[in-house]
N, C-alpha and C positions, 0 to 999 in steps of 0.2 A: 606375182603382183599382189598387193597386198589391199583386202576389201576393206579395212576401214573404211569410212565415211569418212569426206574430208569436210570441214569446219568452214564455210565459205567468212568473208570480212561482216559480210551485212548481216550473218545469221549473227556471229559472237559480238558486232554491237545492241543487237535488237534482246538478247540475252541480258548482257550486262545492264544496260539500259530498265528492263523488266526488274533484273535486282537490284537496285538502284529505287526504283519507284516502291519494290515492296519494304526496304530499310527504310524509306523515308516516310510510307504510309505508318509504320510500327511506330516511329519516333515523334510523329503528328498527333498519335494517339495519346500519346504517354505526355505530351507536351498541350494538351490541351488538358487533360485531367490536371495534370500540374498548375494550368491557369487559371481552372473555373473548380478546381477542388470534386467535382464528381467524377462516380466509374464511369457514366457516358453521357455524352449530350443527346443523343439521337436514340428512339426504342431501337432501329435496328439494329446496334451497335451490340444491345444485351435484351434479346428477346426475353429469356427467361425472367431477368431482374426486371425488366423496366415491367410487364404482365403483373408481377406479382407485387411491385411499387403503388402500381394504380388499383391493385386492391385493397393494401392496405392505408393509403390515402385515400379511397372511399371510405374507410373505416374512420380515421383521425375527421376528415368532412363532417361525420354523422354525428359526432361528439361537439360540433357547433350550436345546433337546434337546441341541443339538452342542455346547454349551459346557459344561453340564454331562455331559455324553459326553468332550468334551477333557479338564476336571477329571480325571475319574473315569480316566483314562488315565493322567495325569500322576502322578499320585498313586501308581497302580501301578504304572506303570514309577520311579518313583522309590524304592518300596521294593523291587524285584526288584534294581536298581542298586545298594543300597545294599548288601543280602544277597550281592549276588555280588562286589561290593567287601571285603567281610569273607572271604567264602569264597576269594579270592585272596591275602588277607592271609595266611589260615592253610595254604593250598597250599605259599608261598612258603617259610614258616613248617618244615612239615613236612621240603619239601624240602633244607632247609638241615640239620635234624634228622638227618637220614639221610646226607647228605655226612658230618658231622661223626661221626656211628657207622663210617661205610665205612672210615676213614683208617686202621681196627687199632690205634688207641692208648687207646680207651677200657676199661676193667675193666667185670667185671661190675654192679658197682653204679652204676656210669657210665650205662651200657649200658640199667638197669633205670629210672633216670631218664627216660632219652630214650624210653623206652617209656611210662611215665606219659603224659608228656606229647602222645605219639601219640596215644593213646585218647583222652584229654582232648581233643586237635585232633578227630579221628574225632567224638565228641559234639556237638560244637558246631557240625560241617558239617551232622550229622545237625539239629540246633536248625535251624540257617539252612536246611536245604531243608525242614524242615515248618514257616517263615514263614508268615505270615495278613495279608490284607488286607482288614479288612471281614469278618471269620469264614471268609474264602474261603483256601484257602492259593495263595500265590504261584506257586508252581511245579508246581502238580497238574492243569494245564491245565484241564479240565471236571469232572473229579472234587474230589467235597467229602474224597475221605479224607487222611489225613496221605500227603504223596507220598511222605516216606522212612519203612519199617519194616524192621524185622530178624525172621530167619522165626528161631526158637533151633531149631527141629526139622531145620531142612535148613540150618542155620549161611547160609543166605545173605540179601544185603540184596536189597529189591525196591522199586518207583519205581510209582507210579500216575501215570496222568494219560498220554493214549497223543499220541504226538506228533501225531498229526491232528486231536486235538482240539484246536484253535486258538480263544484266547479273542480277539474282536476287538471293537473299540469304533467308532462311526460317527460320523465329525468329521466330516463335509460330507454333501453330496451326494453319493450316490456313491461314497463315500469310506470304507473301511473299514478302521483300523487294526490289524496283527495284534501284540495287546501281551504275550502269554503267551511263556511257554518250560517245558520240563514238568525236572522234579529228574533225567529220564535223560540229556536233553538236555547238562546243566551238569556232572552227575557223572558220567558215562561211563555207557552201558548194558552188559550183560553180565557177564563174571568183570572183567572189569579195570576197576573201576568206582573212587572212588575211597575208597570205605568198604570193599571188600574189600582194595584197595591197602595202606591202613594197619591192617587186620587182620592180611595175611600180613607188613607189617612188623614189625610187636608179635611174631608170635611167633618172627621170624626175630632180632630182637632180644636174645630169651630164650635164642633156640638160639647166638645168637653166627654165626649164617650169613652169612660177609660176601658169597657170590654171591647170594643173597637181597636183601641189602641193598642191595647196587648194581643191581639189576634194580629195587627200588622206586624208584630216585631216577630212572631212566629211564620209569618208567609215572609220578610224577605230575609229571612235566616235559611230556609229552605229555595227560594229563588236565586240567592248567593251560592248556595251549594252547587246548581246546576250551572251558575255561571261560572267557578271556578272550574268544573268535568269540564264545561265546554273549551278554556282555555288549556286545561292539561292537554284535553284533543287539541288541539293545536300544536301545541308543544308536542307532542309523539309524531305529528306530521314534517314539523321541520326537523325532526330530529332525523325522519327517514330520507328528507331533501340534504339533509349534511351527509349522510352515506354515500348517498346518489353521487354525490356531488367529491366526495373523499375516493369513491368506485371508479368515475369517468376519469378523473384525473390520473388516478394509476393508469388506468388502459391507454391513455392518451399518452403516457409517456412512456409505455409500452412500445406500439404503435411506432412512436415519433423516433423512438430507438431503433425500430425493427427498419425503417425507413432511411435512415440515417446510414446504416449497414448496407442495404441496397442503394442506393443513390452516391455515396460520398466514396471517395476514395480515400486509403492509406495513405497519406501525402510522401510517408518518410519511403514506404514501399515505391511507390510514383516515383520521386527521385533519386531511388537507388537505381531504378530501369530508365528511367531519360538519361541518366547517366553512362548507365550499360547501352544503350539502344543510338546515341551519341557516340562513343567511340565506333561501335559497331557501322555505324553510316558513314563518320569520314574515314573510316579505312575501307569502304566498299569503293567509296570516291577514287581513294588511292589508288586501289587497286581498278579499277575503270581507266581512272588514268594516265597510267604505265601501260596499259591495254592499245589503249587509243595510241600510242606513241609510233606502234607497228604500222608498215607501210602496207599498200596494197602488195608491190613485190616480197614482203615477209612474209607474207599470206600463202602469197603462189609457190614457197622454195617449198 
């Protein structure tokens, strides 16, 4: 007598049935990455990829803050540039004013013009350093007050915003750009600043003081000079916020590639296997099929 084991009906449908479910689980697979274009919709599907997906889109996340961080830098130093671009104009400006008074060929009506239009310059440095960015002023470094005011009690101008106070913006890792300059920085601190400068010219104007007037056109020759450093400073700072900004970008499509590889599927790979994984299941069918045909008594012979 022979010890095979015999195959009962209900074991070899409960079999087939099982292969049947796991063809169909393989081809569910391959048929859903085919619909939604990724290796898996669910992390359990690919512990490894999906783990090390959400690392590196932590990483692509972090590259948000700094971008708009670089923005908000750019921005800023583009209106500091701008302000101190106009305040150079009218440096230039004044100082040509004062050459043209020194020479002793102007009359006093002459004279009273060039004076006008001092103060009129004077005004409008005084405009460009209490500029606002955002309600913030440009040049006030951490202080919100206007940086430039004029005291009328003690005739003198005064500068907020203390030069240690350093506004800085964070473009990377690591990375902290310093994008402030404070209105003493640009306009001289102290007496010789250069809103006291064309104060004592206006009146040395009035007085017809030509050693007066040649001592202004040497102080804001020398106060233009610092207001130009102060602007190159600027310029070396966005220059390092374009790096920032040229550096995040690579990593980010780094990143976005590294991510792309983990999350996306081969599509052409995918439907070479629904394809393969497709014939494979209707011939399980088949083969189920022709199975099922057998009676209970071809079972028992």
């Amino acid at each position: 007598m022979s010890n095979m084991p015999r195959i009962s009906f209900l074991g070899a449908n409960r079999a087939s049935q099982f292969r049947l479910r796991q063809a169909f689980g393989r081809l569910d697979v391959v048929n859903q990455q085919v619909a939604t274009g990724r290796a898996y919709n669910r992390p359990s599907e690919n512990i490894s990829a999906s783990s090390r997906a959400a690392a590196v889109q932590a990483q692509v996340d972090q590259m948000g803050p700094f971008e708009r961080s670089i923005d908000d830098a750019r921005s800023h130093l583009a209106v500091s540039d701008t302000k101190m671009s106009q305040a150079v104009a009218l440096y230039q400006r004044a100082g040509e004013l004062a050459t043209q008074a020194a020479n002793g060929t102007y009359g006093p009506d002459a004279l009273s013009a060039i004076k006008a239009e001092i103060v009129q310059i004077r005004d409008e440095l005084q405009s460009i350093g209490n500029a606002t960015y955002l309600g913030q002023p440009v040049f006030g470094g951490l202080d919100s007050a206007n940086p430039v005011t004029f005291n009328s009690g003690t005739s003198t101008w005064n500068f907020s915003g203390a030069p240690t106070d350093r506004l800085t913006r964070t473009v990377g890792p690591a990375d902290n750009v310093d994008i402030s300059i404070t209105a003493g920085e640009i306009f001289g601190n102290g007496t010789d600043n250069i809103f006291g400068t064309l104060d004592q010219l206006a009146t040395d104007l009035t007085a017809g003081n030509s050693a007066g007037i040649q001592s202004a056109i040497s102080k804001i020759t020398t106060l233009r000079t610092s207001l130009t450093s102060g602007q190159a400073k600027l310029g070396a700072a966005a220059n390092r916020v374009e790096e920032a900004s040229n550096r995040n970008s690579a990593m980010k499509i780094t990143f976005t590639a590294e991510l792309s590889k983990l999350q996306e599927v081969d599509l052409a790979d995918a439907i070479t296997d629904q394809s393969r994984l497709s014939i494979a299941y209707q011939s399980a069918l088949g083969v189920t099929a022709r199975a099922q045909e057998k009676t209970l008594l071809d079972w028992l012979r």
